[in-house]
Residue, then its C-alpha position, 0 to 999 in steps of 0.5 A: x500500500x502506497x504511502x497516501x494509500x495508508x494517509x486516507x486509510x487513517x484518516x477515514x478510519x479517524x472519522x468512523x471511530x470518533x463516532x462509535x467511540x463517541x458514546x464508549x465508556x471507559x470501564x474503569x470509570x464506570x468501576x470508580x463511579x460505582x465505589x462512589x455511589x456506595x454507601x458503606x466503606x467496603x473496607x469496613x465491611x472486608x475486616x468484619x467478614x474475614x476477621x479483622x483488618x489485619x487479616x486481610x493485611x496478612x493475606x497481602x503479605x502473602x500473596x506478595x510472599x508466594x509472587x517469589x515463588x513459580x509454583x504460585x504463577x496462576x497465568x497459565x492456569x487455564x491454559x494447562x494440561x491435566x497432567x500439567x495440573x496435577x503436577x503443579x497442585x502437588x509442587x503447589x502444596x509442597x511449596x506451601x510446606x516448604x513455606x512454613x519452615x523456610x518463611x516460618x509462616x503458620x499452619x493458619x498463614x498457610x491454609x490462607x495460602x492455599x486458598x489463594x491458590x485455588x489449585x487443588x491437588x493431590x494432598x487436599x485429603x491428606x489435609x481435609x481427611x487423612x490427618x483429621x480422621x487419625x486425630x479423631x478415630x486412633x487412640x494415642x498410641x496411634x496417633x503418636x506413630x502416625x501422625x509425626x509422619x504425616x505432618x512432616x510428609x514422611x507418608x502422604x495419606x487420603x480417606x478411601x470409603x466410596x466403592x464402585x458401587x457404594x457411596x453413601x450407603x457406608x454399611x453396603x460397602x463390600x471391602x472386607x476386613x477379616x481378623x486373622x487370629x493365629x497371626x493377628x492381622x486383618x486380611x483386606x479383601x476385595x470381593x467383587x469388582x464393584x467392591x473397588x474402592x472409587x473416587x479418594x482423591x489423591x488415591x490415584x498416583x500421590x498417596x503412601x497411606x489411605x484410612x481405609x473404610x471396610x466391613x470388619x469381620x471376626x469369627x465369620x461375624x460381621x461387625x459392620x463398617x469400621x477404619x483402618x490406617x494401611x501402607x499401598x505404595x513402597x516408600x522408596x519406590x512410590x510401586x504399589x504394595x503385593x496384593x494392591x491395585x491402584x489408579x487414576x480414575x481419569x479425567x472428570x468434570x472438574x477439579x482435574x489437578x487431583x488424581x481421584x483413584x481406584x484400589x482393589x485389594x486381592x488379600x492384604x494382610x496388615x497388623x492388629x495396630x492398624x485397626x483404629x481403635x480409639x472407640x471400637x477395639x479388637x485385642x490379640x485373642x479376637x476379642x470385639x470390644x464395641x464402641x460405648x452406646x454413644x459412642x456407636x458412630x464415632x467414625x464417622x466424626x472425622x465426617x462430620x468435620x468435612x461436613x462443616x467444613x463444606x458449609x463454612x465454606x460454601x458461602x466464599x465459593x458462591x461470593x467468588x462467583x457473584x463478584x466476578x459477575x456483579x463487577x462485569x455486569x457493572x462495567x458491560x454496557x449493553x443498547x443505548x436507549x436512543x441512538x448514538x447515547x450511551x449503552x446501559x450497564x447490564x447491571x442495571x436492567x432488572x432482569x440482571x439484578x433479579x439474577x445477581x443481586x438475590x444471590x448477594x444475598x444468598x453468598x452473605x446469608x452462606x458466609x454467616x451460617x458457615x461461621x455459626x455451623x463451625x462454631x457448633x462443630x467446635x462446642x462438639x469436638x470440645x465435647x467429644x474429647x472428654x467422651x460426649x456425643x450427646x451434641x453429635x445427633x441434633x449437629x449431623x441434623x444440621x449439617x446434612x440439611x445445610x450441606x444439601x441446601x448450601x452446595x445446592x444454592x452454590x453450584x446452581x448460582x454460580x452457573x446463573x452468575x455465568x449465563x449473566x456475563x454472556x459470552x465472555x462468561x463461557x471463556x475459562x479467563x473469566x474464572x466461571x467455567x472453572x469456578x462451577x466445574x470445581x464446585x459442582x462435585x460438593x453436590x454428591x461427595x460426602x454425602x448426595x444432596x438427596x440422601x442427606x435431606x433425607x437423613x434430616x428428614x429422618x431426625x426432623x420427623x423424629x422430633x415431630x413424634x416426639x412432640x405429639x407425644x408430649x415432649x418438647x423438641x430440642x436443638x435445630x428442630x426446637x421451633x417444632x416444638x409448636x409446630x402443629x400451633x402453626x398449621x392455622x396460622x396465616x402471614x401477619x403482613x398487612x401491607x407491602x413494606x411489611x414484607x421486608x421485615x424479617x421476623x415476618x419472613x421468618x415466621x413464613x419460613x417456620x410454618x412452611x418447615x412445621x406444616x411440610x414436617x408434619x405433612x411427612x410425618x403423617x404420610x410416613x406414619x400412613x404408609x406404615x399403617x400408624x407405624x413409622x417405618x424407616x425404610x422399605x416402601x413406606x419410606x422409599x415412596x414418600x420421599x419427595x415430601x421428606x426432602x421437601x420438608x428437609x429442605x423447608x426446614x434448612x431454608x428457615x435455619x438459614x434465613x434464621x441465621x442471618x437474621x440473628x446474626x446481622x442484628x447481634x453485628x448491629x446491636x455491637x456496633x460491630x459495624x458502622x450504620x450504613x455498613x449495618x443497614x446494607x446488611x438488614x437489606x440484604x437479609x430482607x432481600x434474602x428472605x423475600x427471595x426465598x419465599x418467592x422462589x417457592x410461593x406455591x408452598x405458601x398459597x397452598x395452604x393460604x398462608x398468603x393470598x394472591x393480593x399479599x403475594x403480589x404485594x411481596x413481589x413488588x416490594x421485592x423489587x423495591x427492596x433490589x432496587x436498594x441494594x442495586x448502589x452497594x452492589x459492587x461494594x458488597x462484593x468487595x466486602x469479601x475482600x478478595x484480591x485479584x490474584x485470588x479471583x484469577x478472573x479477566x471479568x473479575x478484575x477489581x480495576x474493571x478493566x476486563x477487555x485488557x485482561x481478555x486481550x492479554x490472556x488470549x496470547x497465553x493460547x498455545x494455539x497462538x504459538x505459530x501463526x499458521x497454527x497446529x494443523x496447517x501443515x499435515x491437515x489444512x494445507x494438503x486441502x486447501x492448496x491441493x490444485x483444483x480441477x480444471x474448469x471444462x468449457 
């Protein structure tokens, strides 16, 4: 092209764009005009919720300490290999080790580190299960030789309970475990194909040692599911033990960089010792000592934790997902109303709040309920460790209900936080695809989501027995204590602006809870001809209505929660007023959402009417219209830095078409420019001669 060629091309390309740039916001500007509008401080709100300014602070400095470090270089992250990913989690988490001893950062500091990283790897349950079960299932003595060695990486451990076949189900589980009296070791077999154990991440190719779950036998007696510690690879050479088959699964939805593994046992033998025997005991002679009565599932308290675990967490998973999206959505602009003007923020159409602004909320109401669900956890182990399991019964009623419920919201909201941030919300850059992929398995491990509603649901309609028959209910299901009270109540709301108020919302929720409970509880009782029959068909036939009512029950545990919570923050003045005031908003939105996401319970027994149900809808809107100026305060309240987030729409500058642009030269395929498949499969077609044309 001629030089005055190029001149015009300029020139004429100047004029086109002064008019499509003309109306373009720079999304950073519209990210400062956002923080200006707020009403609260965000920093304020960011200490309370993780703990305090300092620890925010703290986490600064190691984010900045791990930026010395190539394992902790997420800039590649969506662009790895599974391989690549399940090397990098495990030089990841050694690097984390090698952290504590060389920068002497806390055991706390590097938990924090590892949730900054977001790459899970081969030892996430030598961490979250291995070393928690010996600490809560092996006596001292076991403790004292295991424990060492799993602290100090001298054996690397994971938890092996799922079967091919089995997972929930733990007394159907198929390995076996028979006691061997003459040379006083257990013989671990597995039967059947179907008995492989399925699943243990890090089982694949990382760990030396596993607890294994296996039915244990003595004298041809089954004495049902009990935990043992056993060696499957050599130390020395990582090569599977004689006897013992072990894998990788291969590749999954998600969560990639673990290699979740397989393990068939062909008759193992491993020493009396190895048996757990903190509560159940086996001596030399063959001599069964059961746990105490109340004592009977002490194995399965290293469970629970993982459990409470789940539920304290789950709120931050979700508040990563709404941050990515309320930040995009803020900076997106989408049609202009007249031609030529300025294109709307996405944000700011209803459609798109009603998606993302309930589920604000819903991230706030996880984050407090998670606290409050640790804090039980903890009041538990205090209790267990002087021999008290009198807590564990009412805390697995409550755990089982809010794992189900709390994964359930988590996983289905960060897919909605995707499909609000359009196409760029499908690309791994945006953080979104990866987010849900990785979370989504929280549904079905330790625990489905169906079968631990109907666990609750099992201990809610015992409650409900146990009130008819003139006792008071106790613990999670103590509202239940009048429930049968609430069967004929109707909602005190008497105008719209009623409706925000949150006892109004709560009282809603606890007669949908008692009514579905006792609806249960009759059908169950039905079925069983006046008897209340557990299992067989008249409980496998009711069960729709039993997660119903389950699920009822820990939606008003949860908006119950929030409510408590957020008046005791404003009440210590554990916040400032408009910081407060944010947070009763987000609890009335919260409410409002829940009730209406399900209002068919509610007009079913004309707890509300039509007339009060449209009332609640518009001041539902009302009530999103409010939050609508906090919104990106909110989310950066979670205090997450950019690095945690890894997201080119998450960005806390908004400048997220930059991040998009910048990560797009990571593409492996960008590293020639005619690309992998020009020369053996493109080119032979494209260049070939083509036939002449015949006149």
């Amino acid at each position: 092209m001629s030089q005055d060629a190029q001149s015009r091309a300029r020139s004429l390309a100047a004029q086109s764009a002064k008019v499509v740039m003309g109306s373009f916001v720079d999304p950073k500007d519209d990210m400062v005009r956002e923080r200006a509008r707020a009403s609260f401080s965000s920093d304020e709100l960011a200490g309370y919720l993780n703990g305090g300014s300092e620890v925010l602070q703290k986490r600064k400095q190691l984010i900045a300490l791990m930026g010395q470090y190539s394992w902790a270089d997420k800039r590649q992250r969506y662009h790895m290999t599974r391989e690549e990913e399940y090397r990098g989690g495990v030089q990841a988490m050694l690097g984390i080790w090698q952290l504590m001893k060389e920068e002497k950062i806390t055991q706390e500091d590097a938990l924090e580190v590892r949730k900054a990283l977001s790459l899970p790897g081969g030892l996430e349950l030598h961490i979250g299960m291995f070393m928690p079960a010996l600490m809560s299932q092996a006596t001292s003595e076991q403790q004292a030789e295991w424990l060492p060695k799993a602290m100090k990486l001298r054996i690397i451990g994971t938890y092996a309970q799922t079967e091919l076949a089995h997972g929930t189900f733990v007394r159907g589980l198929q390995t076996t475990a028979s006691y061997d009296r003459d040379s006083q070791e257990f013989v671990v077999n597995s039967p059947s194909d179907t008995s492989t154990k399925w699943w243990p991440g890090g089982l694949g190719k990382t760990a030396t040692h596993i607890i294994l779950m296996a039915r244990l036998f003595n004298n041809g007696k089954d004495l049902g599911p009990h935990s043992f510690i056993m060696q499957i690879r050599d130390l020395d050479t990582h090569l599977p033990l004689p006897g013992i088959r072990v894998g990788d699964i291969g590749p999954k939805f998600g969560y990639n960089g673990v290699d979740n593994g397989f393990i068939k046992f062909d008759h193992v033998r491993i020493p009396l010792n190895n048996m757990m025997m903190r509560f159940a005991k086996m001596s030399p002679e063959g001599k069964y000592t059961a746990p105490p009565p109340q004592n009977a599932k002490a194995s399965y308290s290293a469970l629970v934790y993982v459990r409470a675990t789940i539920v304290e967490e789950a709120g931050w998973y979700l508040a990563r997902s709404v941050t990515i999206a309320v930040r995009y959505t803020a900076v997106r602009r989408q049609t202009a109303a007249v031609a030529g003007g300025r294109e709307l923020q996405v944000l700011d159409y209803q459609n798109t709040a009603h998606s993302l602004l309930p589920l604000l909320s819903t991230a706030y109401a996880l984050i407090f309920m998670g606290k409050t669900a640790m804090q039980r956890y903890h009041d538990f182990e205090a209790a267990r460790s002087n021999g008290d399991f009198s807590m564990l019964p009412d805390l697995h009623f409550m755990l089982s209900g809010l794992k189900a419920l709390g994964t359930t919201l988590v996983s289905d909201g960060a897919e909605a936080c995707r499909r609000c941030c359009g196409g760029h919300g499908y690309s791994m850059p945006s953080g979104l695809p990866t987010l849900f992929a990785s979370y989504v398995q929280n549904a079905t491990w330790e625990g489905d989501n169906n079968v631990l509603y109907l666990q609750a649901a099992r201990s809610m309609i015992k409650g409900l027995a146990a009130v008819r028959a003139g006792k008071p209910a106790e613990g999670t299901a103590a509202y239940l204590t009048n429930a049968w009270q609430e069967l004929s109540s109707t909602s005190r709301a008497s105008c719209a602006r009623d409706w925000r108020q949150p006892p109004v919302l709560i009282d809603a929720l606890r007669h949908r809870a008692a009514r579905l409970g006792i609806r249960a509880l009759e059908k169950l009782q039905a079925a069983g001809h006046d008897q209340l029959q557990f299992e067989g068909s008249a409980w496998n036939d009711n069960t729709v209505d039993f997660i119903r009512a389950a699920r009822a029950h820990s939606a008003f545990n949860l908006m119950q929660n929030f409510a408590e919570s957020v008046s005791a923050v404003s009440k210590e003045g554990s916040v400032s007023g408009p910081a407060s005031r944010a947070l009763q908003l987000l609890v009335s939105l919260f409410g409002m959402f829940t009730v209406l996401s399900d209002l068919g319970d509610f007009l079913e027994d004309r707890y509300i009417t039509g007339p009060m149900a449209a009332q609640l809808r518009e001041e539902y809107y009302a009530v999103m219209q409010e939050v609508r100026p906090d919104a990106v305060a909110l989310v950066d309240s979670f205090g997450f830095e950019d690095y945690v987030l890894n997201s080119a729409l998450g960005r806390y500058d908004g400048d997220v078409y930059t991040a998009l642009l910048e990560d797009a030269s990571n593409s492996r395929l960008n590293k020639t420019e005619e690309g992998p498949a020009w020369h053996d499969i493109l080119k032979p077609v494209l260049t070939a001669k083509r036939p002449q044309a015949k006149l």
